[in-house]
C-alpha positions as CSV (number, residue, x, y, z in Angstrom):
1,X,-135.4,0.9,8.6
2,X,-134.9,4.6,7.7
3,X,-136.1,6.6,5.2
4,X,-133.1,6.5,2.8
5,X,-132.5,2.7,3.2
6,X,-136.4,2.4,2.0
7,X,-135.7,4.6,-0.9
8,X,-132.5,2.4,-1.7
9,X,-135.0,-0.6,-1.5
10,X,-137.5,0.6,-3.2
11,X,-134.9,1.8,-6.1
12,X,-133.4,-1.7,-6.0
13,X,-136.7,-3.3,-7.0
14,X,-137.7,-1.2,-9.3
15,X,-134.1,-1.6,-11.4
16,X,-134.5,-5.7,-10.7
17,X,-137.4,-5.9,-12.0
18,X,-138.4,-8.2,-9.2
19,X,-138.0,-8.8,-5.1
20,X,-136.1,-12.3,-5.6
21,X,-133.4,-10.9,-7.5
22,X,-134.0,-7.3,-5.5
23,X,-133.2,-9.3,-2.4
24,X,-130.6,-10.9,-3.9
25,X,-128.1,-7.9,-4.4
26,X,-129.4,-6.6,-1.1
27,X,-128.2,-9.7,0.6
28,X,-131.5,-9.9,2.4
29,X,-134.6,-12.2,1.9
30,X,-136.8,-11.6,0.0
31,X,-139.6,-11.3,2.7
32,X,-137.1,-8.8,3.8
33,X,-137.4,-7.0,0.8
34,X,-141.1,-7.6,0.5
35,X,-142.0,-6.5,3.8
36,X,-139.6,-3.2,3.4
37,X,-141.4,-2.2,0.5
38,X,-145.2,-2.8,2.2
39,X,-143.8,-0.4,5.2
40,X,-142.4,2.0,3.0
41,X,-146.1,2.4,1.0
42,X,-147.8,2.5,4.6
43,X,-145.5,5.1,5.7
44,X,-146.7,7.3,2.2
45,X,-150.2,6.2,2.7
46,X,-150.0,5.1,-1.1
47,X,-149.2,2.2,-3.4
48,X,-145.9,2.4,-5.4
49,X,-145.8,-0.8,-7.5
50,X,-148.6,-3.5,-9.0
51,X,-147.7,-6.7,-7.9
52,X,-149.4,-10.1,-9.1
53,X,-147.6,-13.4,-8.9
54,X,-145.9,-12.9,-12.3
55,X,-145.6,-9.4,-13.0
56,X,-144.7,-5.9,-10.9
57,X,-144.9,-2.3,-12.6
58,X,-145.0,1.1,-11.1
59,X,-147.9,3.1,-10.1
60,X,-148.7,7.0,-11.1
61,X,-147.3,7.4,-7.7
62,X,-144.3,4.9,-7.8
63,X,-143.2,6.1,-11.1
64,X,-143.1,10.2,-9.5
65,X,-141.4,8.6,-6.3
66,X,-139.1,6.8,-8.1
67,X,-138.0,10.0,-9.6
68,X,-137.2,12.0,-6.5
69,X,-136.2,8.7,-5.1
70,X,-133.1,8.7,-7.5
71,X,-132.5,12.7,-7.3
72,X,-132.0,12.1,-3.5
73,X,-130.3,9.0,-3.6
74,X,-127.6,10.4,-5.9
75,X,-126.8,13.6,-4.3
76,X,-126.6,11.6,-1.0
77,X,-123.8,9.7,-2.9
78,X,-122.3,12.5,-3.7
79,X,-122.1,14.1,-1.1
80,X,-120.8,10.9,1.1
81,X,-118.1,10.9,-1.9
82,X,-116.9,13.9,-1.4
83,X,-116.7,13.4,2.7
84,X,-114.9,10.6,2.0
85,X,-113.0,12.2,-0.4
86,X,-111.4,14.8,2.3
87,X,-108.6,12.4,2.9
88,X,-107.8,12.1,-0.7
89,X,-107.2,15.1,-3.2
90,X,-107.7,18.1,-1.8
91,X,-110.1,20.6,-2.8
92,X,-112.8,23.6,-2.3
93,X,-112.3,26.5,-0.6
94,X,-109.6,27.0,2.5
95,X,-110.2,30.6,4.3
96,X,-106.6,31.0,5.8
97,X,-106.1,34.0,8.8
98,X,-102.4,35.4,8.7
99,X,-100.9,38.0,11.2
100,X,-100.6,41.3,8.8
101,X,-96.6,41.2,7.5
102,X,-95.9,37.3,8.1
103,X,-98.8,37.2,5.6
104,X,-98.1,39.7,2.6
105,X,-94.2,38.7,2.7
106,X,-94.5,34.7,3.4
107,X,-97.9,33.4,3.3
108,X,-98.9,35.1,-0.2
109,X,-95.9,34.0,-2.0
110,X,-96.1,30.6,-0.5
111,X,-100.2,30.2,-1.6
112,X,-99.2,30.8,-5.3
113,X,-96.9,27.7,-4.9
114,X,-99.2,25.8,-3.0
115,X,-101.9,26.9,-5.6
116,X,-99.6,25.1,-8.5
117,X,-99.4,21.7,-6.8
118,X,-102.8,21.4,-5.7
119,X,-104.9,23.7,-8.2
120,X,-108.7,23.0,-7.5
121,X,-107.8,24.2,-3.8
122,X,-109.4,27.8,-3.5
123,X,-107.8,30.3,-0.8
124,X,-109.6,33.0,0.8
125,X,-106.6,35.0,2.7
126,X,-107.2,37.3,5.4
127,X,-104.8,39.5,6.9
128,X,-105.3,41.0,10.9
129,X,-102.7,41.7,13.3
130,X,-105.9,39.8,15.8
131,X,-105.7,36.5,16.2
132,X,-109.5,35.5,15.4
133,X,-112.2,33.1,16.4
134,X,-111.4,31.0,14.1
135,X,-114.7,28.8,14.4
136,X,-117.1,31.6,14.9
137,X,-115.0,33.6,12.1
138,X,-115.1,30.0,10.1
139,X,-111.6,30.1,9.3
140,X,-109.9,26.6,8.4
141,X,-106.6,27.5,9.0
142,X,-104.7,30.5,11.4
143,X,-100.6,31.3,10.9
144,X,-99.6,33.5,13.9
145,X,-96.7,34.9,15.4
146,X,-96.6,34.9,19.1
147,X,-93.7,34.3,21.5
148,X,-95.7,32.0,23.0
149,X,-99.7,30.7,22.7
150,X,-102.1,31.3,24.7
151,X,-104.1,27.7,25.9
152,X,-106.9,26.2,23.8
153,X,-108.7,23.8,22.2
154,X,-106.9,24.5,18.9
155,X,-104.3,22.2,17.6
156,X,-100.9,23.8,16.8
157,X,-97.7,23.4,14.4
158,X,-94.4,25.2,15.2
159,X,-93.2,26.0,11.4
160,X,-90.6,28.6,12.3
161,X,-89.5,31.4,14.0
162,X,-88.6,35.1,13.1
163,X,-87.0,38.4,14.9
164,X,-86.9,42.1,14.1
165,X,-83.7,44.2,13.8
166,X,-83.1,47.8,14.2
167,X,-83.0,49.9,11.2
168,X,-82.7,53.5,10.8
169,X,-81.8,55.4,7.3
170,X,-78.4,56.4,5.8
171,X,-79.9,60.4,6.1
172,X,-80.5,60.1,10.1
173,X,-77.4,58.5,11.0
174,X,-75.2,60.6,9.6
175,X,-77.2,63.6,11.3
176,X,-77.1,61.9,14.6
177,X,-74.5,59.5,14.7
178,X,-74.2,55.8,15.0
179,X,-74.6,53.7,17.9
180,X,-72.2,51.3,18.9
181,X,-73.4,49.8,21.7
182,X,-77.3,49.1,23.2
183,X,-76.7,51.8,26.0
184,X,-76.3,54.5,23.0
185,X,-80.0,53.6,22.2
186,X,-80.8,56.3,24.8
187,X,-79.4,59.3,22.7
188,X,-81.4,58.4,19.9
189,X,-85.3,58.8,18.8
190,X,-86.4,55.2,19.2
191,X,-89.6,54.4,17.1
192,X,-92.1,51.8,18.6
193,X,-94.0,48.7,16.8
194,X,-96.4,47.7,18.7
195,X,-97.6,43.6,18.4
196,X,-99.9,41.9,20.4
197,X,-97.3,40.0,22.6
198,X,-94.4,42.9,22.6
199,X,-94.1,44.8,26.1
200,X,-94.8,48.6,25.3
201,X,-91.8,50.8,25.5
202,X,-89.0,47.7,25.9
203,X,-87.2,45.7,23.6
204,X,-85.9,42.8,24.3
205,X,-82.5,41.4,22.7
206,X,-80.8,37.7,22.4
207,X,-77.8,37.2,24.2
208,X,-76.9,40.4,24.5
209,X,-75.4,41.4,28.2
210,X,-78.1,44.3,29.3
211,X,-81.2,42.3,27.4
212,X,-84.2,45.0,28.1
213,X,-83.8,48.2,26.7
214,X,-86.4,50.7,27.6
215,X,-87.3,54.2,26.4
216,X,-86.3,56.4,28.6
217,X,-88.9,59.0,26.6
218,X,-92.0,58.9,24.7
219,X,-91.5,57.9,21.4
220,X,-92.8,59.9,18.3
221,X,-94.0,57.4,17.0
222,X,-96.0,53.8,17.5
223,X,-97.5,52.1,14.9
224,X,-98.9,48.7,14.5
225,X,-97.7,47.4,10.9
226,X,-94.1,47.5,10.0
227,X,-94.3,48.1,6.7
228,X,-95.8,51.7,7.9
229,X,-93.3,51.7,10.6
230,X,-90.2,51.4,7.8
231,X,-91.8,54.1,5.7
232,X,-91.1,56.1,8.4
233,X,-87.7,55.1,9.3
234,X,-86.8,55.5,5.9
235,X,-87.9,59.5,6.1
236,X,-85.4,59.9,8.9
237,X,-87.5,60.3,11.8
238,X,-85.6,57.5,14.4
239,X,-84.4,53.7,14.3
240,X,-86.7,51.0,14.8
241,X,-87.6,47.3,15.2
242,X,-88.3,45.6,11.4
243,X,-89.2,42.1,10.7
244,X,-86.4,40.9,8.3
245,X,-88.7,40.7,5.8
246,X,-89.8,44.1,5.7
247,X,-86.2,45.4,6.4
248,X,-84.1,43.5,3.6
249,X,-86.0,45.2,1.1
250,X,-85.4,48.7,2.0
251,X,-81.6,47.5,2.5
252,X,-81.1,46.0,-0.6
253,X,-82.2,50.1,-2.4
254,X,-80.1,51.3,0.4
255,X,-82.6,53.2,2.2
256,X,-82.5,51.7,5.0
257,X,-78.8,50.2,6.5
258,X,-79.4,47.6,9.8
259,X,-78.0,49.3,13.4
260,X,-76.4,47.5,16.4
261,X,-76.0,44.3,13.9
262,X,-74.5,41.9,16.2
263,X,-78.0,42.2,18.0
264,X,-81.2,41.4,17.1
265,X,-84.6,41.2,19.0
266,X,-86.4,38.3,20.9
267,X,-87.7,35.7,18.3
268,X,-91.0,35.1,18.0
269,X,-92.6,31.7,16.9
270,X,-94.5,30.7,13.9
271,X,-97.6,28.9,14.3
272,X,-100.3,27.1,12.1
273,X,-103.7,26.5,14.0
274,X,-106.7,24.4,13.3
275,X,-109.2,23.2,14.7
276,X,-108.7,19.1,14.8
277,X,-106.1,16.5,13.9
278,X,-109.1,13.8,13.9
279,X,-110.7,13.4,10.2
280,X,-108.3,16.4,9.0
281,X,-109.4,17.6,5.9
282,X,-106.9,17.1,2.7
283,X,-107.0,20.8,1.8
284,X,-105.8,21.5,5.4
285,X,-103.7,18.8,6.1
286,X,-101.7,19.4,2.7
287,X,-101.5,23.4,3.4
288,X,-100.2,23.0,6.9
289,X,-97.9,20.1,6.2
290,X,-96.7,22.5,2.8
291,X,-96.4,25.6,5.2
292,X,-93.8,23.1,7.7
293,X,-91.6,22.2,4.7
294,X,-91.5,25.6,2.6
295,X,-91.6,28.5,5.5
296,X,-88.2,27.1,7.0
297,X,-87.1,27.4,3.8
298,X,-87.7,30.7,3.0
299,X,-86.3,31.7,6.3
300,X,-83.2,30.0,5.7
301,X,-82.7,32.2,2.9
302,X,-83.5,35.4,4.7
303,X,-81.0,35.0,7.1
304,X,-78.6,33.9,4.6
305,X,-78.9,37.6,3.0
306,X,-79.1,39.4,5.9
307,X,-75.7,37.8,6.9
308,X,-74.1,38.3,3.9
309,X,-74.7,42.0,4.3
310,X,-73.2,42.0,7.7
311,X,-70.1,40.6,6.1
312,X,-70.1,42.9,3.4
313,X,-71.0,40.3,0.8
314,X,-73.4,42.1,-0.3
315,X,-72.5,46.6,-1.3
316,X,-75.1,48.5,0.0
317,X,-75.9,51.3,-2.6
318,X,-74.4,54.4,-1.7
319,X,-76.2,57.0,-0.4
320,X,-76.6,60.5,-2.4
């Protein structure tokens, strides 16, 4: 018999008042209970109860085990409880790893909703372009954009998928024209963002005849974060690749206006990673399965608008 299951023994006796009825809500004998006890006082090297045929009563010892004996035995409980309890309501904290834009213009907004439904959940966000380690880094969730994973042990959840567009502002088009077609992409100052899985110097397009247009010369300018990356679009200095998140902003004040917009790049997936699906904590499995329900959503509605201002639904401010 372990130590705990002595403790819960001796407790049991103690609260019975004797090892009949002791052994009685223990479902054992009461020899059982009797010799549990003696083993338990041999193991301490000291006698916890008085015993005569008709009476039992703690020693100076029992009664300062006893006490411990309870502390222990209900933060054990407790902490079995809330174990257990992971598959219930969720709570605690959830340290959550996003990709740098995907996080600040999805995952942030999204976390203030999840934060209503389940409030007693506490997020720790971190933003990195790097996908990290998320076991050494102790991260309980990772939401990545990738064209495609690389293998591991890590379980994954397609929630979506997003592209970029080209953008350039209303100032450096009308300086350097417009183009019409991908092959006119040589005559003009092409930006570069650079993201983990994004070939340096190429952009690739959907469905579009010549799919791979490369720089023919250096760009001015690469930068890892788009939102940087439309700051300077928006100062005139070329047309670059923009999430449509980071893009419809700046199109909606007019500072930016979309280029080539039958085209858009390669889509990259959206993915949620953790680290098991067995004994899935509630905090996790409720985050991930709210991430799969709301980030198509919000998608949806991106490509809604950014449709709407192809087909002039929406006026794009004028320019001064």
């Amino acid at each position: 018999m372990d130590t705990l299951d002595s403790m819960r023994m001796f407790v049991r006796v103690v609260e019975a008042g004797s090892f009949t009825k002791a052994a009685s809500l223990s479902s054992v004998s009461t020899p059982q209970m009797s010799r549990a006890i003696t083993d338990l006082e041999s193991r301490l090297h000291t006698r916890l109860l008085h015993r005569t045929t008709r009476h039992m009563s703690l020693t100076e010892a029992g009664e300062r085990y006893l006490q411990h004996c309870e502390q222990i035995l209900a933060q054990v409980d407790l902490a079995e409880a809330e174990a257990a309890g992971t598959g219930g309501q969720p709570s605690g904290k959830l340290r959550v790893h996003g990709t740098t834009s995907f996080g600040q213009h999805y995952l942030a907004p999204l976390i203030a909703r999840y934060n209503k439904r389940f409030p007693d959940v506490l997020i720790e966000l971190v933003l990195a372009q790097r996908v990290p380690d998320m076991v050494e880094e102790g991260f309980d969730v990772s939401v990545v954009v990738a064209r495609e994973l690389a293998d591991s042990a890590l379980v994954s959840q397609r929630i979506g998928s997003v592209y970029t567009v080209l953008c350039a502002s209303p100032q450096y088009l009308a300086k350097h024209g417009t183009p019409l077609r991908l092959a006119d992409l040589h005559k003009h100052t092409c930006l570069q963002l650079v993201l983990p899985d994004v070939p340096l110097g190429r952009w690739h397009f959907e469905g579009a005849d010549e799919p791979v247009f490369r720089h023919a010369s250096p760009t001015p300018l690469t930068v890892n974060v788009a939102e940087a990356l439309a700051e300077a679009i928006s100062e005139g200095m070329g047309i670059g690749p923009l999430p449509i998140s980071v893009a419809l902003p700046a199109m909606r004040d007019g500072s930016l206006v979309r280029v080539l917009p039958e085209h858009h790049l390669r889509a990259n997936n959206v993915y949620a990673l953790y680290a098991s699906r067995r004994y899935l904590d509630a905090k996790i499995k409720t985050f991930v399965e709210f991430l799969r329900e709301q980030v198509p959503v919000s998608l949806a509605a991106q490509d809604r608008e950014l449709a709407a201002f192809g087909q002039g639904l929406i006026h794009e401010p004028q320019s001064i």
